[in-house]
Structure formats: C-alpha cells, structure tokens
MMTF fields as JSON, N, C-alpha, C and O atoms, coordinates in Angstrom:
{
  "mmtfVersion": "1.0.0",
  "mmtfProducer": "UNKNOWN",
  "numBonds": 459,
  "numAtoms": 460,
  "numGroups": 115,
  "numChains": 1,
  "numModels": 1,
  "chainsPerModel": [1],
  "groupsPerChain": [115],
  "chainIdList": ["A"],
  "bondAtomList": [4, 2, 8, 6, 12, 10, 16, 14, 20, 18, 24, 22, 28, 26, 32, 30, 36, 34, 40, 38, 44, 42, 48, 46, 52, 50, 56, 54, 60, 58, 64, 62, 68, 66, 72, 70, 76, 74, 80, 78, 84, 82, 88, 86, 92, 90, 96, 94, 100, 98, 104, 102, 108, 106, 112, 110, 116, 114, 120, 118, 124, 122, 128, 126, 132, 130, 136, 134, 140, 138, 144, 142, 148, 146, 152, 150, 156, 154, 160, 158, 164, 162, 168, 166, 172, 170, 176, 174, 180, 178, 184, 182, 188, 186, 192, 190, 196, 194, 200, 198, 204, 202, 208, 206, 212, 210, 216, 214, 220, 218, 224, 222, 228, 226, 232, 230, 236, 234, 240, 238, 244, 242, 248, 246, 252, 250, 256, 254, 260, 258, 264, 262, 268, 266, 272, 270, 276, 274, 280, 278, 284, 282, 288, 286, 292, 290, 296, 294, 300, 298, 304, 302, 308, 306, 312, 310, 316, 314, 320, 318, 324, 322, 328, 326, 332, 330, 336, 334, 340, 338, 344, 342, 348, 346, 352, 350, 356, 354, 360, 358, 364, 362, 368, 366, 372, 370, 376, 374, 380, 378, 384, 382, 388, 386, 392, 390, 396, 394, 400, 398, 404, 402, 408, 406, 412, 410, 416, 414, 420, 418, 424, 422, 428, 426, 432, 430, 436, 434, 440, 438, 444, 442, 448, 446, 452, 450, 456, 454],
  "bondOrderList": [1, 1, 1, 1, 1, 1, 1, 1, 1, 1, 1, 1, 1, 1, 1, 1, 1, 1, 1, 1, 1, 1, 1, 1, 1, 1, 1, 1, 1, 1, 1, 1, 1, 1, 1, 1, 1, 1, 1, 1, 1, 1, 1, 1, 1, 1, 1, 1, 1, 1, 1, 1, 1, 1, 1, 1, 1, 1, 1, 1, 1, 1, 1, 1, 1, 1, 1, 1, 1, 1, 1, 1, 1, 1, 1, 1, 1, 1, 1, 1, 1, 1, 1, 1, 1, 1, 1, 1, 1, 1, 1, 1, 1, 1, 1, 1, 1, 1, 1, 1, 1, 1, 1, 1, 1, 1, 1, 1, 1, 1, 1, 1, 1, 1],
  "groupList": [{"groupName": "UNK", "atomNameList": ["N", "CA", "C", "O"], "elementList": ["N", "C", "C", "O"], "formalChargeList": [0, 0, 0, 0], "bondAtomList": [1, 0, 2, 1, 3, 2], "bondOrderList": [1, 1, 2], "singleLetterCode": "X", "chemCompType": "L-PEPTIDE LINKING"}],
  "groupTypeList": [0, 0, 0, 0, 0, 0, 0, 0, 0, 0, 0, 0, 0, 0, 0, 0, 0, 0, 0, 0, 0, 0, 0, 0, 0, 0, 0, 0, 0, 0, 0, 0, 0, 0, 0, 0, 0, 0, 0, 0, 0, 0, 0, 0, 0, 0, 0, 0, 0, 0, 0, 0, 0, 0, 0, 0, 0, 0, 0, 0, 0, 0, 0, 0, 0, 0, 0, 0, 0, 0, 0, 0, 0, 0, 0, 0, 0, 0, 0, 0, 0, 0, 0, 0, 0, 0, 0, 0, 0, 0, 0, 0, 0, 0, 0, 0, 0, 0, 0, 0, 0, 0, 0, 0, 0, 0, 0, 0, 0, 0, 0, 0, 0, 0, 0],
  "groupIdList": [1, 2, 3, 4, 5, 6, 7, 8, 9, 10, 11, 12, 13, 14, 15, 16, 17, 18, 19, 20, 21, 22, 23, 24, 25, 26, 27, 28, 29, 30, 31, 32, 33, 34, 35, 36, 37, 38, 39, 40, 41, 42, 43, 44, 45, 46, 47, 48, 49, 50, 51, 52, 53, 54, 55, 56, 57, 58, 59, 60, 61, 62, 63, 64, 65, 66, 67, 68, 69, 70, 71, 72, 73, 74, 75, 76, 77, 78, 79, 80, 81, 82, 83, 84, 85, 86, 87, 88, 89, 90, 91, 92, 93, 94, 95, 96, 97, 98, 99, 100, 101, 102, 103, 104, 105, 106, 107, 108, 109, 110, 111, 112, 113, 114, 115],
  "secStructList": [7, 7, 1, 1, 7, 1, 6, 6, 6, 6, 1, 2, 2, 2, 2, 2, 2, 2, 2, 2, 2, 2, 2, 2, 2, 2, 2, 2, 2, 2, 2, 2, 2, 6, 1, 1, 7, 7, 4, 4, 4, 6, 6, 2, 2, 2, 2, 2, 2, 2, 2, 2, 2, 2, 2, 2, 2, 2, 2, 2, 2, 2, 2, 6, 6, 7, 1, 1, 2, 2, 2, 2, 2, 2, 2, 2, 2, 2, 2, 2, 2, 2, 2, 2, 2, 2, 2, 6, 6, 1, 7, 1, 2, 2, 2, 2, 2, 2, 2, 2, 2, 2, 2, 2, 2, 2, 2, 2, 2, 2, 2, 2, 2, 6, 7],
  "xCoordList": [-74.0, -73.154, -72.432, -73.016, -71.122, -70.576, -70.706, -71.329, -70.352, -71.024, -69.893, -70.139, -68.337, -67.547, -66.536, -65.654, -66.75, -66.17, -66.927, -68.035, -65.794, -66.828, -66.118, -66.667, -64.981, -64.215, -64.718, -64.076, -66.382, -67.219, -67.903, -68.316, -68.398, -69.402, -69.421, -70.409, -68.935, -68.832, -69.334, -69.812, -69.254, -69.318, -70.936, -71.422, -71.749, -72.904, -74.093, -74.719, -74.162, -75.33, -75.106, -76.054, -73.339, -73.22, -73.142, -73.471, -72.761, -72.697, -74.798, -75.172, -75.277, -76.376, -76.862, -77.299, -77.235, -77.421, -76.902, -77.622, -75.525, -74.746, -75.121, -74.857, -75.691, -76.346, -78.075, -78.656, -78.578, -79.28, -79.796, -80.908, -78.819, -78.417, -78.405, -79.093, -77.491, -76.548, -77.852, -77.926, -79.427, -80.138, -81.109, -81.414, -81.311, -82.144, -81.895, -82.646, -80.54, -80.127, -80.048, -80.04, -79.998, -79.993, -81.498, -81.791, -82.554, -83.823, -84.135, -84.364, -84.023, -84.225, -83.609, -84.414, -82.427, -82.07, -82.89, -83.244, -82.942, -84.088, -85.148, -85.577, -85.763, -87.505, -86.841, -87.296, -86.021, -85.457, -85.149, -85.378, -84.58, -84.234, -86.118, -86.579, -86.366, -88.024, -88.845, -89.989, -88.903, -89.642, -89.384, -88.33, -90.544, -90.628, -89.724, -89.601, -89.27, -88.263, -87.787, -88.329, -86.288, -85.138, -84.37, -83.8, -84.269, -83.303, -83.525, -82.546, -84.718, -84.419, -83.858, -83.903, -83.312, -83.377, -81.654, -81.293, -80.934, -79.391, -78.372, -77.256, -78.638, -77.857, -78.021, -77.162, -79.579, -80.03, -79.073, -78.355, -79.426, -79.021, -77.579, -77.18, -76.629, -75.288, -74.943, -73.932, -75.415, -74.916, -75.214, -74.526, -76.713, -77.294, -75.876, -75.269, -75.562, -74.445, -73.428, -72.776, -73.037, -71.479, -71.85, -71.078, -73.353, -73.545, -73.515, -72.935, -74.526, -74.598, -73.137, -72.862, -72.49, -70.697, -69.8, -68.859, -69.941, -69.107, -70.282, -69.728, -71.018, -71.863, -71.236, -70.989, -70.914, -70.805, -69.367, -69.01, -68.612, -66.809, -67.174, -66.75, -67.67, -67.41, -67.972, -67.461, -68.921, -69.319, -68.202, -68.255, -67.386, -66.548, -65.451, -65.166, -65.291, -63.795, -64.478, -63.732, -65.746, -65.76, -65.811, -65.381, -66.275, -66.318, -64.646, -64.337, -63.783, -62.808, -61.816, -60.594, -62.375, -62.217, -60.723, -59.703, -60.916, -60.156, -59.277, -59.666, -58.014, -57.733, -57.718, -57.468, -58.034, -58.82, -60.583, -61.343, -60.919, -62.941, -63.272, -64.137, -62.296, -63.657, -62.85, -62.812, -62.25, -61.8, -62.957, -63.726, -63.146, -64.099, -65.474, -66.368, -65.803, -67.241, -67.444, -68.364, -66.518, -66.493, -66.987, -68.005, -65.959, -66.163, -67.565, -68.27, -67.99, -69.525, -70.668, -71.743, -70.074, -71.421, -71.436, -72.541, -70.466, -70.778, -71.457, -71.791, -71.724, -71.812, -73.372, -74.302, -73.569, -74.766, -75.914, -77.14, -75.055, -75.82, -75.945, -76.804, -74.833, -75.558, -76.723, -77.874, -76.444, -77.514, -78.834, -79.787, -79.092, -79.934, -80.229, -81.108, -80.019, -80.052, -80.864, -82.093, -79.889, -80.427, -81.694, -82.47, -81.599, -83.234, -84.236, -85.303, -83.889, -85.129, -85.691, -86.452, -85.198, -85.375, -86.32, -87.01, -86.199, -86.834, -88.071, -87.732, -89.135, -90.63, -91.037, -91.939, -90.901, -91.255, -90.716, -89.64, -92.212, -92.112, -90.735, -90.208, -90.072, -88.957, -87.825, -87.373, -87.673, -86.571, -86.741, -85.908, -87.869, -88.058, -87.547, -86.785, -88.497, -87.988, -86.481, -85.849, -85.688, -84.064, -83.687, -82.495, -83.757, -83.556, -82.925, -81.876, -84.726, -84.614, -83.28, -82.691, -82.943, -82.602, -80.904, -80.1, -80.455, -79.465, -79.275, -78.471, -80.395, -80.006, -79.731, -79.121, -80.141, -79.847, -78.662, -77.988, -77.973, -76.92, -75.641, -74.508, -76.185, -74.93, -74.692, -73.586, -76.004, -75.991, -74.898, -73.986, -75.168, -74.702, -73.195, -72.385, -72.829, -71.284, -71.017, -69.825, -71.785, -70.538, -70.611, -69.493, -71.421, -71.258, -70.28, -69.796, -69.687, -68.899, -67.268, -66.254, -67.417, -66.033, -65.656, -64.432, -66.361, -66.259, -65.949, -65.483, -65.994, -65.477, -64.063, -63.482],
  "yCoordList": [175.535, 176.205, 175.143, 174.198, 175.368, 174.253, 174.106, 175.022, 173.299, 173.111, 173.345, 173.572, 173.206, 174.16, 174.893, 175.486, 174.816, 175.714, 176.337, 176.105, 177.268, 177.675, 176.912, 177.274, 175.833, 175.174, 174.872, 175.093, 174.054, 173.514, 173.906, 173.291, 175.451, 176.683, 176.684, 177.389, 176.325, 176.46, 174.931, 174.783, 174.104, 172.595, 172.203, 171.409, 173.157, 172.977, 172.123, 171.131, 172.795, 172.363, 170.804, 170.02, 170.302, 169.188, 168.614, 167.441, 168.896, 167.963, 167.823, 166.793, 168.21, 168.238, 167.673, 166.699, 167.474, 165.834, 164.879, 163.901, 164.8, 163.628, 162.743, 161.593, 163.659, 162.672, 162.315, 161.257, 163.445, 162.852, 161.554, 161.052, 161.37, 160.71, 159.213, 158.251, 159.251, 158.03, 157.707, 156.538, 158.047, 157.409, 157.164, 156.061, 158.026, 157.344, 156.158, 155.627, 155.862, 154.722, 153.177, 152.006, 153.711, 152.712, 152.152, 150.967, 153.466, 153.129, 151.985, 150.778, 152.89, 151.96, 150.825, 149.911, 150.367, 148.987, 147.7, 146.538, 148.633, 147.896, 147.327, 146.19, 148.693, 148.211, 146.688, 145.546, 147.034, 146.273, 144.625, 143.709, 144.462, 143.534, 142.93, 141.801, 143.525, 143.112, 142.975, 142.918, 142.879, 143.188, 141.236, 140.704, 140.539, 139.905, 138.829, 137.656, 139.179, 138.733, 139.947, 140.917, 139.737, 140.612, 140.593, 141.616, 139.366, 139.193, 140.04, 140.26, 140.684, 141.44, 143.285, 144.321, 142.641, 144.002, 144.283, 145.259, 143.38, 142.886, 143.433, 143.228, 144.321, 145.745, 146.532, 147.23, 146.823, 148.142, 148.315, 149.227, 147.046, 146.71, 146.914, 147.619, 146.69, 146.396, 147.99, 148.336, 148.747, 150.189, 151.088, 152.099, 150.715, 151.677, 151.276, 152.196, 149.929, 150.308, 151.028, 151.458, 151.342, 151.816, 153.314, 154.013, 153.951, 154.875, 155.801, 156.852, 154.753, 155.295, 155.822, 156.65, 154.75, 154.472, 155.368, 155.78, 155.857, 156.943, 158.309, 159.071, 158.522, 159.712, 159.824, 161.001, 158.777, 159.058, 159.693, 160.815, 158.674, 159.014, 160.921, 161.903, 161.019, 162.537, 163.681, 164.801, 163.355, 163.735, 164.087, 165.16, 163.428, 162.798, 164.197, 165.297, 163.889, 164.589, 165.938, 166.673, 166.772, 168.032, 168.601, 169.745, 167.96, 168.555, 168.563, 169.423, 167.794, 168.209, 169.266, 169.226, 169.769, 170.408, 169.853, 170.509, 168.649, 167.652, 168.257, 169.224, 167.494, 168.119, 167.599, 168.281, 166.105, 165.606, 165.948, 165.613, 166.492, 166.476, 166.513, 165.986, 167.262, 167.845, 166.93, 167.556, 165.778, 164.678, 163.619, 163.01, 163.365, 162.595, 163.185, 162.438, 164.491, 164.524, 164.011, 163.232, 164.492, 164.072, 163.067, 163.053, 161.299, 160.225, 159.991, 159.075, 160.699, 160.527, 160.724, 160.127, 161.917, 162.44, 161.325, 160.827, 160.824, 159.879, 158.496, 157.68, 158.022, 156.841, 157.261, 156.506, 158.556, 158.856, 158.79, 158.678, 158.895, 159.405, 157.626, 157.079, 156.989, 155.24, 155.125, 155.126, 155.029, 154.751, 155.428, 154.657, 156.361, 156.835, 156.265, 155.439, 156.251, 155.444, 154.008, 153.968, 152.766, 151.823, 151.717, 150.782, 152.798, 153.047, 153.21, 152.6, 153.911, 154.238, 153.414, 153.686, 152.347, 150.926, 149.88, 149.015, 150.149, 149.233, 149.942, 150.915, 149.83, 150.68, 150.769, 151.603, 150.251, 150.625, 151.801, 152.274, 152.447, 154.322, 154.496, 155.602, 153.59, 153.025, 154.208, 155.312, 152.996, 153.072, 154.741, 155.594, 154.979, 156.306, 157.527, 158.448, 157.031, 158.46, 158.189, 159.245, 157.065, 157.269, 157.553, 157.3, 157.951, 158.058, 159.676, 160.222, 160.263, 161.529, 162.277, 163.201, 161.494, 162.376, 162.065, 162.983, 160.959, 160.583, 161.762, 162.679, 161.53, 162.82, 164.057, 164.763, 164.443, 165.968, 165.849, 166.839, 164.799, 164.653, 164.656, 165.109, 164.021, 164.229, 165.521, 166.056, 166.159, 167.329, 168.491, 169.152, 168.489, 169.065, 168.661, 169.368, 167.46, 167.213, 167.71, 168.006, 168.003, 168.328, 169.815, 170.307, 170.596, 172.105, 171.807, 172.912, 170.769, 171.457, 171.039, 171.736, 169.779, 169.507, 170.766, 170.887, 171.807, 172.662, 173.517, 174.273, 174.008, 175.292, 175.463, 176.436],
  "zCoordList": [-128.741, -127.787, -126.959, -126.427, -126.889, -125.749, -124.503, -123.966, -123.843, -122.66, -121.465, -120.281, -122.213, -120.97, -121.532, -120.91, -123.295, -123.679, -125.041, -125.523, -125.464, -126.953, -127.917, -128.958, -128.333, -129.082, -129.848, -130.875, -130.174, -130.546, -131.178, -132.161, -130.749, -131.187, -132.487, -132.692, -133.727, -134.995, -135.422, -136.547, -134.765, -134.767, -134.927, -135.731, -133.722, -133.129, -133.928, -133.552, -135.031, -135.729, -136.235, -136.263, -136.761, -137.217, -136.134, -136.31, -134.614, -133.395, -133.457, -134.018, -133.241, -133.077, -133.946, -133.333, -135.312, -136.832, -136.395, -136.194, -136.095, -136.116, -134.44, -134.089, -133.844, -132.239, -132.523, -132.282, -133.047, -133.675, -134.958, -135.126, -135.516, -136.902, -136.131, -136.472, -135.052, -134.142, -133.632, -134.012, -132.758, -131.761, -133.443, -133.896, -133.859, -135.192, -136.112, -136.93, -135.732, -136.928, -135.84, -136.217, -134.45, -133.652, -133.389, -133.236, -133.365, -133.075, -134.585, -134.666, -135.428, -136.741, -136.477, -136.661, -136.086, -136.353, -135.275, -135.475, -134.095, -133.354, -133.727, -133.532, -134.592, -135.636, -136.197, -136.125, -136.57, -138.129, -137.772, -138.562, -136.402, -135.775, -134.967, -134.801, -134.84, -134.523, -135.676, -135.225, -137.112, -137.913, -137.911, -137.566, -138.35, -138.851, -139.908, -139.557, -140.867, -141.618, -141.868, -142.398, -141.258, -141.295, -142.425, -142.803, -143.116, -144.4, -145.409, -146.124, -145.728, -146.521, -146.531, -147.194, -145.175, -144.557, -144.029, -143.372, -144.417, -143.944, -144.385, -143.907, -145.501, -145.675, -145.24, -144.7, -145.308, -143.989, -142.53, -142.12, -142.014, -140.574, -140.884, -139.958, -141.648, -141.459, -141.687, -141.076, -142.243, -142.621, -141.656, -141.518, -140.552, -139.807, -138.582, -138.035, -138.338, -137.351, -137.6, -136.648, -138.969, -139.337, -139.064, -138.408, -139.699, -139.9, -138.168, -137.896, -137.105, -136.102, -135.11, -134.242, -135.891, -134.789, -135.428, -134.749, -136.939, -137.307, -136.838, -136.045, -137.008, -136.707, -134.957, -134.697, -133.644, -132.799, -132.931, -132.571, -133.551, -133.321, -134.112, -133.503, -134.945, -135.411, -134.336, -134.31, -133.57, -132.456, -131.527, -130.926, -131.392, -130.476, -131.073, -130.599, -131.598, -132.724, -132.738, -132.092, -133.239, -133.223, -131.831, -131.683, -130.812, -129.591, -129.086, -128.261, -129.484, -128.903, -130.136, -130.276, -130.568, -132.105, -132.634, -132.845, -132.75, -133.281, -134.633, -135.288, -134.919, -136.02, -137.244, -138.238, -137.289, -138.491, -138.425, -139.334, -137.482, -137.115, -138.982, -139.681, -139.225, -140.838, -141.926, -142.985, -142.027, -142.984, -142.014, -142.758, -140.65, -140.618, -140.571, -140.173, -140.937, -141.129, -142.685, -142.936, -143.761, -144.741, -145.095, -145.787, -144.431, -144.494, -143.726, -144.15, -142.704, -141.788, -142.919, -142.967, -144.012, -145.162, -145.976, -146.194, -146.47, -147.462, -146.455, -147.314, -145.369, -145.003, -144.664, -144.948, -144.022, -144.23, -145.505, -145.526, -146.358, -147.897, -148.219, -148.91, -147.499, -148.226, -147.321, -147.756, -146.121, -144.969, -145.536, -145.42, -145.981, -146.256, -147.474, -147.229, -148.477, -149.978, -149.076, -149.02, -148.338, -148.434, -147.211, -147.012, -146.623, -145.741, -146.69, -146.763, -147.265, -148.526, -149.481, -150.409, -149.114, -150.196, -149.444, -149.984, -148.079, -147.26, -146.753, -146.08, -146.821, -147.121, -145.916, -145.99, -144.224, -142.998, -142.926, -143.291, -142.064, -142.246, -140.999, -141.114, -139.835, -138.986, -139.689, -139.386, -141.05, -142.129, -142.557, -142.253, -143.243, -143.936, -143.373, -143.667, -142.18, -140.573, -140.689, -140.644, -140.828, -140.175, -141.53, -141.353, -143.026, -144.221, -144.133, -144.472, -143.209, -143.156, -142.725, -143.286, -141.382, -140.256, -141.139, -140.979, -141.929, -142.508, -143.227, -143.065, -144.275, -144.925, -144.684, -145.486, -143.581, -142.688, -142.355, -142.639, -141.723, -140.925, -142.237, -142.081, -143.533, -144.71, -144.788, -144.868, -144.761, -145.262, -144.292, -144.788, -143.323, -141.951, -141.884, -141.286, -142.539, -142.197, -143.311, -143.39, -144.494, -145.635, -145.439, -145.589, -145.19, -144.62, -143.36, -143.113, -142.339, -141.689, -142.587, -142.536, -143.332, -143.817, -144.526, -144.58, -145.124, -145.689, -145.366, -146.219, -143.871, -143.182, -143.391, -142.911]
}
C-alpha cells in the first residue's frame, strides 16, 4: 500500500523483494568482505553491488510509477537471477540466505515487468 498515494499499489509486492533483495545483498557483501579470503569470492562481491543498486533504482522508479519502472524491473530480474547463480557457488550459509531473497526478488520483478 502506498504511503501518500495509491500510484504504487500494483507495484507493492515487487517494491517490497526489491528493498528487501537491496539490504540482503549489502548484508552479504559485508559477510563477504569479512570472510577471511575474499578472492574467491570477487564475483560474488562485484554483482551483490550491481544487484543491490539496481534493486534500489527500481524501487525508486515503481514508487514514482515511473514510465520505464517495468523495462527496469526486467533488467533488475535478470541481474538478480546472476546474483543469485553466483551466491550459490560460494557455500557460506551469508551467500545462500542472499541467493534466496535474489531469487524472490527475480521472481517478483518479472511478474511486475509483465503487468
């Protein structure tokens, strides 16, 4: 539901993945940046920022019910679906948990690019 209007109201569920998606891929990169040896982990890290910073900008764009919002949830599903791919490669349960919430959040933008 929006918060000073209803513009959004159709938006809700993908605004709600995609803020979620954004503090999960940041928490993960934190783990990731504290883990011990990071190098093998330097695709992870480089995708969880792209993933968290487009998940925010689409945030950004459905609340103002933007008129590209659903060409960038599109581009948000596919960056999700890597983020998630290369979380899943890196075996800290960190990574796994932000795999999840990736995958919800692809999922959620390609049901809204679709409206």
């Amino acid at each position: 539901m929006g918060i000073v209007n209803t513009g959004a109201d159709p938006y809700q569920a993908c605004i709600y993945a995609c803020g979620r998606c954004a503090q999960a891929c940041y928490e993960c990169l934190d783990d990731c940046l504290n883990e011990e040896d990071v190098n093998p982990r330097k695709n992870c890290v480089k995708i969880l920022i792209e993933c968290a910073k487009m998940c925010e900008m689409s945030v950004g764009l459905m609340a103002m019910n933007a008129q590209f919002a659903k060409d960038y949830c599109k581009l948000c599903a596919t960056i999700c679906d890597k983020c998630s791919q290369e979380c899943k490669m890196v075996q800290d349960e960190h990574c796994q948990k932000c795999a999840q919430e990736c995958t919800t959040c692809a999922e959620e933008c390609n049901k809204m690019a679709r409206m």
